[in-house]
C-alpha positions as CSV (number, residue, x, y, z in Angstrom):
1,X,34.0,4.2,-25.4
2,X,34.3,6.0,-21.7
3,X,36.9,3.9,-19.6
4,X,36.5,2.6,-16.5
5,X,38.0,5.8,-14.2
6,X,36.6,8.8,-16.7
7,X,33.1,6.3,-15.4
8,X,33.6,6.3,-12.1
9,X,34.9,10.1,-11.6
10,X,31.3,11.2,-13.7
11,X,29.2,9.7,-11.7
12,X,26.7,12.0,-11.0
13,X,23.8,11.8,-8.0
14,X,21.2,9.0,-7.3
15,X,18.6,11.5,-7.9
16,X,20.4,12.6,-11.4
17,X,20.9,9.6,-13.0
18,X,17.0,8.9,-12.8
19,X,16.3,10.7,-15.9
20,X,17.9,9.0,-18.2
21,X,20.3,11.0,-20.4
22,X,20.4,11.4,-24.0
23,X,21.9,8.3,-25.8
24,X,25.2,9.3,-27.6
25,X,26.1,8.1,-30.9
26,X,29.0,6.2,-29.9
27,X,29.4,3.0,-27.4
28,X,30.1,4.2,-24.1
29,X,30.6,0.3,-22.8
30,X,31.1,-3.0,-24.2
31,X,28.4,-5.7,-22.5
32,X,31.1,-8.0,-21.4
33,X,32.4,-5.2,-18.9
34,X,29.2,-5.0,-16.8
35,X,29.8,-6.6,-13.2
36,X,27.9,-7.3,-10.5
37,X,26.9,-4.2,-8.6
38,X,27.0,-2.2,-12.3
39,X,23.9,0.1,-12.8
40,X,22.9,1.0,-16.1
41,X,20.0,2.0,-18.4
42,X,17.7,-1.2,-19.4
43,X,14.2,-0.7,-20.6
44,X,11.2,-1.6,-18.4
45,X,7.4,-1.2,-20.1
46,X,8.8,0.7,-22.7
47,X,10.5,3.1,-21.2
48,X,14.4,3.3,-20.2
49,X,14.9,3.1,-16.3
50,X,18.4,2.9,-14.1
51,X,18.8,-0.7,-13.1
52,X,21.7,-2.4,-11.0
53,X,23.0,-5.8,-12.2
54,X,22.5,-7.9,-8.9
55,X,23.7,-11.4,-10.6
56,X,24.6,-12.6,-14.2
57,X,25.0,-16.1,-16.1
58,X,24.9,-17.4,-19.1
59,X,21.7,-19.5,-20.3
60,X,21.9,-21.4,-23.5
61,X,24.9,-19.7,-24.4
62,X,24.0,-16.3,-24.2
63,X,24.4,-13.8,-21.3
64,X,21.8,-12.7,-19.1
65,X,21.6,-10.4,-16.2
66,X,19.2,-10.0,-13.2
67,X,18.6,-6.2,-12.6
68,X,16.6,-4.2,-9.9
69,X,14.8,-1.0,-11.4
70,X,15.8,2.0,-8.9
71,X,12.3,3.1,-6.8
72,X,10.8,-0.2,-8.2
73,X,9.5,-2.7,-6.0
74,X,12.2,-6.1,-5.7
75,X,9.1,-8.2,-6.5
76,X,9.6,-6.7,-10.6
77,X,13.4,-7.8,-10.4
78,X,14.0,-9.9,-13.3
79,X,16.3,-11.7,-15.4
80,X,17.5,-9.5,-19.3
81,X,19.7,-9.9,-22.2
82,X,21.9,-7.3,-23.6
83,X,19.0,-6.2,-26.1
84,X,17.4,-4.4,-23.2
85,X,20.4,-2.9,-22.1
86,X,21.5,0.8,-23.6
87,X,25.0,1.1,-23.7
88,X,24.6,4.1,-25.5
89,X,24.2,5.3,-22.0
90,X,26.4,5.6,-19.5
91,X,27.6,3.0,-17.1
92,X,28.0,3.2,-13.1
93,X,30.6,1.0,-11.5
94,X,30.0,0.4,-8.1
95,X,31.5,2.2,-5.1
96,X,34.7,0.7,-3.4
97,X,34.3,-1.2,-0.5
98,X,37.2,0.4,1.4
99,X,35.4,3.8,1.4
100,X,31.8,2.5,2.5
101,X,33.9,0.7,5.5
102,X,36.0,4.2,6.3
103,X,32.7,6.0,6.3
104,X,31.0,3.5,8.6
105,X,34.4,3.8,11.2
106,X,34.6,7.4,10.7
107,X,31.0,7.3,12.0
108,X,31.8,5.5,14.7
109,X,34.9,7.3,16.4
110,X,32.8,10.6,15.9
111,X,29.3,8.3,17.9
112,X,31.7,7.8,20.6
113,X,33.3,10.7,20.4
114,X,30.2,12.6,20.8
115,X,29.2,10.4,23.4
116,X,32.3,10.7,25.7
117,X,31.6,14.9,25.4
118,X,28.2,14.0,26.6
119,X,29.6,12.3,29.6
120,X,32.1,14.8,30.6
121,X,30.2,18.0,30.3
122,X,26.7,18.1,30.9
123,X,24.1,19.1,28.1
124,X,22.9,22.8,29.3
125,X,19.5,23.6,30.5
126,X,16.7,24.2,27.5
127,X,13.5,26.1,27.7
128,X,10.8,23.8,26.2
129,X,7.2,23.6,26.1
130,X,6.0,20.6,27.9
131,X,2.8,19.2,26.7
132,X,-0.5,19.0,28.4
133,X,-1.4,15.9,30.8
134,X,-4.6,16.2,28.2
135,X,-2.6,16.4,24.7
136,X,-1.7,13.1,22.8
137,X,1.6,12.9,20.8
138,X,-0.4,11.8,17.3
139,X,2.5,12.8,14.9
140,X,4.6,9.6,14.8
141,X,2.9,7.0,15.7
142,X,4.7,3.8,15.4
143,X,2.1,1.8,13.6
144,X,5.2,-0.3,11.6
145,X,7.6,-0.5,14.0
146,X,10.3,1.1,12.2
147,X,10.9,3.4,15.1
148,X,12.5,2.2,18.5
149,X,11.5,4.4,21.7
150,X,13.0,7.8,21.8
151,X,13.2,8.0,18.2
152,X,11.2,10.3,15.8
153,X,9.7,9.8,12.4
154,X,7.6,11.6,10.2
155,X,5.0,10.0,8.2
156,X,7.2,11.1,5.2
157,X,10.4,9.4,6.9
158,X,7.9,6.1,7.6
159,X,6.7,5.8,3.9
160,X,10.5,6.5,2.6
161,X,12.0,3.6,5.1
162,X,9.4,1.2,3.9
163,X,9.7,1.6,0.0
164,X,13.7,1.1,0.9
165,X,13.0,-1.9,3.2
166,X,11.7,-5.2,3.3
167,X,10.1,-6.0,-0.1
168,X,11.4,-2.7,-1.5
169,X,15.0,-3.7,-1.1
170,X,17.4,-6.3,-0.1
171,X,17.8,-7.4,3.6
172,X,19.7,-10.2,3.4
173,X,23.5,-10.6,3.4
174,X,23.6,-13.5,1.0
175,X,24.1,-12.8,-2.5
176,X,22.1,-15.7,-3.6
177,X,19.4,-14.7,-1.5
178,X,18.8,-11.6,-3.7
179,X,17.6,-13.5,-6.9
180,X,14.7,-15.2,-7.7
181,X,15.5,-19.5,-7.8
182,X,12.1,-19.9,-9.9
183,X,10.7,-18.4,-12.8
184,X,7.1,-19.5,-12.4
185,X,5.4,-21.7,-9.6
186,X,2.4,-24.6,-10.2
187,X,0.0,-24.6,-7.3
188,X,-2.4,-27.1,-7.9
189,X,-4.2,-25.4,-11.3
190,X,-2.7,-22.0,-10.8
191,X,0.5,-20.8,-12.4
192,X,1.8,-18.2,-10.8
193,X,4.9,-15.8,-11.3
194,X,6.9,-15.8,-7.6
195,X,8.1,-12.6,-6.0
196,X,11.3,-13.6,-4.0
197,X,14.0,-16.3,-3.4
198,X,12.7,-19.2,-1.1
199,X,15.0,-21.7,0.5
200,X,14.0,-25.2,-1.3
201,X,16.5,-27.5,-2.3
202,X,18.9,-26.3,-4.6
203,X,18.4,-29.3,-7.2
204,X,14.9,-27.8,-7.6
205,X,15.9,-24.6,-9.1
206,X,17.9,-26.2,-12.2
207,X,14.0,-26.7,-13.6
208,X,13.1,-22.9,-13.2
209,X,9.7,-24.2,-12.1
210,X,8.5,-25.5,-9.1
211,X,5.6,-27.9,-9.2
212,X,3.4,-27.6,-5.6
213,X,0.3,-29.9,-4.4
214,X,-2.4,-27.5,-3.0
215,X,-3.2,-30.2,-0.4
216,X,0.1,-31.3,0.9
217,X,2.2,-28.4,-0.2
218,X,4.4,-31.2,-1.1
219,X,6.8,-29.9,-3.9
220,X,8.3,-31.5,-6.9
221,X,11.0,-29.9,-9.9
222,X,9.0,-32.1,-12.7
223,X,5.8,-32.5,-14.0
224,X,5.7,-36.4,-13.9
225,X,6.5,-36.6,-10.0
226,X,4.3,-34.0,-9.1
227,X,1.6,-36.2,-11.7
228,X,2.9,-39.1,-10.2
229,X,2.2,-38.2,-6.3
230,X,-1.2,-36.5,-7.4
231,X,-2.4,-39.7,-8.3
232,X,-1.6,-41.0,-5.1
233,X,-2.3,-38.3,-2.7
234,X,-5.6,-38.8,-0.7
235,X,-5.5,-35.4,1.4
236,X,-8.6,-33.1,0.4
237,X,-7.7,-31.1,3.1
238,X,-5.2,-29.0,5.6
239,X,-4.3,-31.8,8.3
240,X,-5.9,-30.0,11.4
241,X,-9.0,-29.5,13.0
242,X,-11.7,-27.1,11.2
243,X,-12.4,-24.5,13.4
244,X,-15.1,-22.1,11.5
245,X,-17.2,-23.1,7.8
246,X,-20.0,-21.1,6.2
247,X,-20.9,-21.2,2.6
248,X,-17.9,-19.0,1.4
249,X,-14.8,-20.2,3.3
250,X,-13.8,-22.7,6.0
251,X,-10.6,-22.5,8.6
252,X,-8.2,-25.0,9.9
253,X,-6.1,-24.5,13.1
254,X,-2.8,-26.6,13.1
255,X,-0.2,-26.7,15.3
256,X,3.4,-26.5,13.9
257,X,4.7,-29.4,16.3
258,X,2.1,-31.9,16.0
259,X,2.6,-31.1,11.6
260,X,6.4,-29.7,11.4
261,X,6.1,-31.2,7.5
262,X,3.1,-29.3,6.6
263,X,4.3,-26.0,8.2
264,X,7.2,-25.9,7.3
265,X,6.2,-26.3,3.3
266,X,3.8,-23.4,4.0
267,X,6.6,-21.5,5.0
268,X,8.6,-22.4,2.4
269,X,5.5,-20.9,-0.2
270,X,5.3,-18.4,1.3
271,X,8.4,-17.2,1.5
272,X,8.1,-16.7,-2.8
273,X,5.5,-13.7,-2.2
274,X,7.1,-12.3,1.5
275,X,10.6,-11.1,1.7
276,X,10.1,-10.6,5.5
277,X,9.6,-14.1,5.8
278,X,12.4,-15.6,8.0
279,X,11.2,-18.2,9.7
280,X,10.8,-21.5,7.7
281,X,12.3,-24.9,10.0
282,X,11.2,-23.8,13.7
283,X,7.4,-24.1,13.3
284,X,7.3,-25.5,16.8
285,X,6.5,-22.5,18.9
286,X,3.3,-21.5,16.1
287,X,-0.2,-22.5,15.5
288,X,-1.2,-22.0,11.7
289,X,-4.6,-20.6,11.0
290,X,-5.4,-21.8,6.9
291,X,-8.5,-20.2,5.1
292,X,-9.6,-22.2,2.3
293,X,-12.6,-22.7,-0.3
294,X,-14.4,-25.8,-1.1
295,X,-15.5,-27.5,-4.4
296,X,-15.7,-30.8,-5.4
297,X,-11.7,-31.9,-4.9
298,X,-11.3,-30.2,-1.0
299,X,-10.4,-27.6,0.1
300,X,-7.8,-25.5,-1.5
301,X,-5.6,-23.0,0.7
302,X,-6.6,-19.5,-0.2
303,X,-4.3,-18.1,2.8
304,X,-3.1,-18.1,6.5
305,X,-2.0,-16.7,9.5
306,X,0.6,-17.8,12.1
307,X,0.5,-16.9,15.3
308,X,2.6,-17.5,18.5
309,X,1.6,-20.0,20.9
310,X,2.6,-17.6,23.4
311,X,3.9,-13.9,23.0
312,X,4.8,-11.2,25.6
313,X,4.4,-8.8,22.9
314,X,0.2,-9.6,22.3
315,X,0.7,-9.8,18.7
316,X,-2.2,-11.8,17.0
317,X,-0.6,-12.3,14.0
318,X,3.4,-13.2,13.6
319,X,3.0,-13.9,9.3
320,X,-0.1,-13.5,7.1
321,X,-0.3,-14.1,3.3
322,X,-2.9,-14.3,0.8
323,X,-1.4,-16.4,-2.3
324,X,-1.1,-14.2,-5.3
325,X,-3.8,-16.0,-7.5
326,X,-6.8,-15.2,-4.9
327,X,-5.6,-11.2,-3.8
328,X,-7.8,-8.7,-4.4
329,X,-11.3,-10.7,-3.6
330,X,-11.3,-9.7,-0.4
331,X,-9.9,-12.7,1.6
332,X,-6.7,-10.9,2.9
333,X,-9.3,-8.8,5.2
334,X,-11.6,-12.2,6.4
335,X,-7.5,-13.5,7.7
336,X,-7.5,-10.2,9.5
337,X,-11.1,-9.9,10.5
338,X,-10.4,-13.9,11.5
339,X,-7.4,-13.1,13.7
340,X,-9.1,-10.6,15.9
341,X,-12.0,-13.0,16.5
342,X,-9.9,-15.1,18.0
343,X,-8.6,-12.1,20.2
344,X,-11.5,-11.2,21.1
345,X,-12.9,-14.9,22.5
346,X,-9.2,-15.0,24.3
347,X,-10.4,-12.1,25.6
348,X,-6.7,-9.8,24.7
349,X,-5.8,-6.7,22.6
350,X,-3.7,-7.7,19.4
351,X,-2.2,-6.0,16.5
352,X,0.1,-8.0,14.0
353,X,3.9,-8.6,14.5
354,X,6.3,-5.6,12.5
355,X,6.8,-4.4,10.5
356,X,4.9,-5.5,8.2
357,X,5.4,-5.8,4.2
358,X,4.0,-3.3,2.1
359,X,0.6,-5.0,0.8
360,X,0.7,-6.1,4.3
361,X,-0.1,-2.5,6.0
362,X,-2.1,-1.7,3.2
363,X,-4.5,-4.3,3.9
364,X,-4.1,-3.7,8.0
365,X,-5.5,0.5,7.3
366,X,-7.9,-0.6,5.1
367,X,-9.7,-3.3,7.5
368,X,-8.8,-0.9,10.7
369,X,-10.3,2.1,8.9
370,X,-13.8,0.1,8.1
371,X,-14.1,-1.5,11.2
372,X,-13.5,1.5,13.1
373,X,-15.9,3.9,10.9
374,X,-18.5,1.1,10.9
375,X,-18.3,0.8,14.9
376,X,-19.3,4.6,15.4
377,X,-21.6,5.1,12.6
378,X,-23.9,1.9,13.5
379,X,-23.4,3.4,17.4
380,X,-25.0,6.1,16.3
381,X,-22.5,7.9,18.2
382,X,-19.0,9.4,18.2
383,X,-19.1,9.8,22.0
384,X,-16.9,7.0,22.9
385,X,-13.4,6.8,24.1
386,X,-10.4,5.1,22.3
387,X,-10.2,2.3,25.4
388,X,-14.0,1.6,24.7
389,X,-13.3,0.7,21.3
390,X,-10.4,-1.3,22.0
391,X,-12.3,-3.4,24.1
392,X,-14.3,-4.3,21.5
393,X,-12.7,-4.5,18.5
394,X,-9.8,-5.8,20.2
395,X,-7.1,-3.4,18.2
396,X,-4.7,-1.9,19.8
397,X,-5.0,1.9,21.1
398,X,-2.0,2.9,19.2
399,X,-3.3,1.2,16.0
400,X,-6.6,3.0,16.7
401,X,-5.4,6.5,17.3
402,X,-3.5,6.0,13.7
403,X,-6.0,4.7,12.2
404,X,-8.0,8.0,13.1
405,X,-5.7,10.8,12.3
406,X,-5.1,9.0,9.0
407,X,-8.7,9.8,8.7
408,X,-8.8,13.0,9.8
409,X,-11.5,12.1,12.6
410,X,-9.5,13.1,15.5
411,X,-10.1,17.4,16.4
412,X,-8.6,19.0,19.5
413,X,-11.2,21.2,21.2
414,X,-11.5,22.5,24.2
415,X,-8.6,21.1,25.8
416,X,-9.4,17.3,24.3
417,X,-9.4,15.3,21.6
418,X,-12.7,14.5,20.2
419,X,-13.6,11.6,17.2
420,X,-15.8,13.8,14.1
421,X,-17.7,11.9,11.5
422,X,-16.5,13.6,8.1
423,X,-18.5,13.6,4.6
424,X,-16.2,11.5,3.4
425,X,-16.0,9.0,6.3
426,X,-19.7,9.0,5.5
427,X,-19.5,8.4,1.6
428,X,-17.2,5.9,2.5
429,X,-19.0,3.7,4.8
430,X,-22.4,3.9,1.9
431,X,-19.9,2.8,-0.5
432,X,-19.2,0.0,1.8
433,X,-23.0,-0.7,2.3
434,X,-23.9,-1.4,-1.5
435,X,-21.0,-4.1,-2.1
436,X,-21.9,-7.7,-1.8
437,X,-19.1,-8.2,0.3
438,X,-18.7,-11.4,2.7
439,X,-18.0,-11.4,5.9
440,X,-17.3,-14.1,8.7
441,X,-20.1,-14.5,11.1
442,X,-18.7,-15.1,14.7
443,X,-21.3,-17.5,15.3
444,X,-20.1,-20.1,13.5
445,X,-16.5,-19.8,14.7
446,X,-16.1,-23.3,17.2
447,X,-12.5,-22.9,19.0
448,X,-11.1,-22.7,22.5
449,X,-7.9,-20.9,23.2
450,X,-5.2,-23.7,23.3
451,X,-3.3,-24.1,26.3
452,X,0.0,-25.5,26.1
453,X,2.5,-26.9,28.6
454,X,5.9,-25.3,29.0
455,X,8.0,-28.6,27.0
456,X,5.4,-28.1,24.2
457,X,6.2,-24.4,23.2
458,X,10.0,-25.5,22.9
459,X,11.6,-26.6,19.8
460,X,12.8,-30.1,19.8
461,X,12.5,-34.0,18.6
């Protein structure tokens, strides 16, 4: 058995301790010496992986531990006995606080160190290359918002800050925030496995499963109350006004003050599946845009949108979730392609709030690539500027120009940037063509832009 410091002084790189070393024939550790903050070796789909030891408890008498797999998503973080732990393996306490709070002052007296030899002798003179009045800067776009202005950041940087960030890893500063409170959800017919904590009251979670009315949202911690109030419950429906139907889906617009309940439990559900998700008692300032799908019960809430009743920023989009048991149908892009119809009868240029979560930008290239490609194929024409297709598509320019070097439509020639139509942008879009694939038809969409008074977008009773 290794002791505690001969564990701490071998502790090898975060890189290293990926590959798992070979299993020794002796104990390196005894179970009841893992901590909080531990990481060791614990198998995940058969194969041994570093995990750290977030939380642990005893259940029915016997010790469990909730682990986080390094470079796996938080969503897979789950709760393990000691059979799936290899203490054959070595163990890695965690590093002292003191030193992570030295480093972090030592950082700061050099910042302002550096900063106060900035002030008293001036930078010297460099030769650079300025860039053309004609050239775009099309490296680092910030489509994600990770970057603040006068910042750089590769596309390499961009994908490594969002795997570490958001759903990838832990935000929040509460310890109880970084475990799961419920094992499995009911939604109405659907059980489904949740992704992240969500604030509902703590006397729910003794259960380990929530119990949710697809109507109200309403939520119960047994099966006989949530029985009980289904039985009773005459809403078929989200409680606003329907705004669009067609054969596929329907949409309701609800405003989070006139339906603060309601809201605030769709925050609450969503809040399992988004660890972005901050915003769950405020609802005031937001209208909530619900797609659902009909049969012989209601309508049942495939997915929504909020968005700001007024934002300087233009976002369109503040939170958007498709619930777990409809994703990959093709819903998540009707929210999207949904969100900028209603920019485009406002007559504004939107793009969603950031950053977004990970299945979140996924969705966002995916529906800004198609739309895009459709627009100047069906033109018939690549001769178009970037501000012409803002205007009508309604996506940002900044959103577009990504969207097109992603693609690898955007050439420089002859002093300006031009849009080419590859092969593969063609293959694509006849791909596209021969799936059945719905699509909303603007048509049918019956709304107005709301107009609110200045006490209505403020929170209060």
């Amino acid at each position: 058995m290794t002791s505690d410091t001969e564990t701490a002084a071998t502790d090898p790189s975060e890189a290293y301790r990926l590959i798992p070393p070979e299993p020794t024939t002796d104990e390196q550790f005894s179970y009841a010496q893992i901590t909080s903050g531990c990481k060791v070796y614990a198998t995940k789909d058969d194969e041994w992986r570093l995990a750290e030891v977030i939380a642990l408890q005893r259940k029915k008498g016997k010790l469990v531990f909730y682990v986080h797999y390094a470079e796996f998503n938080k969503r897979l973080d789950e709760w393990i006995d000691e059979t799936k732990i290899d203490n054959h393996r070595p163990m890695y306490l965690p590093k002292p606080q003191k030193d992570k709070n030295k480093k972090q002052n030592r950082k700061k007296v050099i910042k302002k160190t550096s900063q106060k030899a900035d002030t008293d002798t001036p930078e010297p003179q460099r030769a650079t290359s300025e860039p053309k009045d004609d050239e775009m800067d099309l490296d680092n776009l910030n489509v994600q918002g990770l970057v603040k202005e006068g910042e750089e950041l590769s596309r390499e940087d961009e994908i490594e800050k969002l795997r570490t960030s958001g759903s990838m890893a832990q935000t929040s500063t509460h310890e109880l925030a970084k475990i799961r409170n419920f094992s499995k959800v009911i939604i109405g017919n659907h059980e489904v496995e949740p992704w992240y904590f969500s604030p509902y009251p703590v006397e729910l979670t003794e259960e380990d499963c929530l119990y949710i009315c697809d109507f109200s949202l309403n939520y119960f911690g047994s099966r006989k109350q949530f029985e009980r109030f289904r039985s009773k419950c005459t809403l078929s429906h989200p409680p606003g006004n329907e705004i669009y139907r067609d054969d596929y889906v329907s949409f309701f617009e609800i405003d989070g003050r006139k339906q603060r309940t309601w809201c605030r439990n769709v925050c609450l559900l969503s809040k399992l599946f988004l660890d972005h998700k901050t915003l769950y008692y405020d609802v005031d300032p937001f209208l909530f845009y619900c797609m659902t799908r009909r049969d012989e019960m209601g309508h049942h809430l495939v997915g929504y949108f909020s968005k700001e009743k007024e934002c300087a920023d233009n976002y369109n989009v503040a939170c958007i979730l498709t619930l777990p048991q409809y994703q990959r149908h093709g819903y998540g892009k009707l929210l999207i392609q949904f969100s900028y119809e209603l920019s485009k009868i406002e007559g504004k240029i939107g793009s969603p709030e950031k950053p977004l979560s990970d299945l979140g930008l996924l969705s966002y290239r995916a529906y800004w690539a198609e739309t895009i490609s459709t627009l100047l194929i069906e033109n018939g024409s690549t001769d178009i500027s970037i501000d012409e297709i803002s205007q009508i598509t309604s996506m940002t320019t900044t959103d577009i120009l990504h969207t097109l070097q992603t693609l690898n439509m955007l050439r420089y020639y002859k002093g300006q940037h031009i849009i080419v139509l590859t092969n593969q942008i063609m293959e694509s879009y006849e791909k596209l063509q021969r799936k059945k694939r719905h699509k909303l038809d603007p048509a049918k969409l019956v709304w107005k832009p709301p107009v609110f008074t200045a006490s209505q977008l403020r929170f209060g009773w």
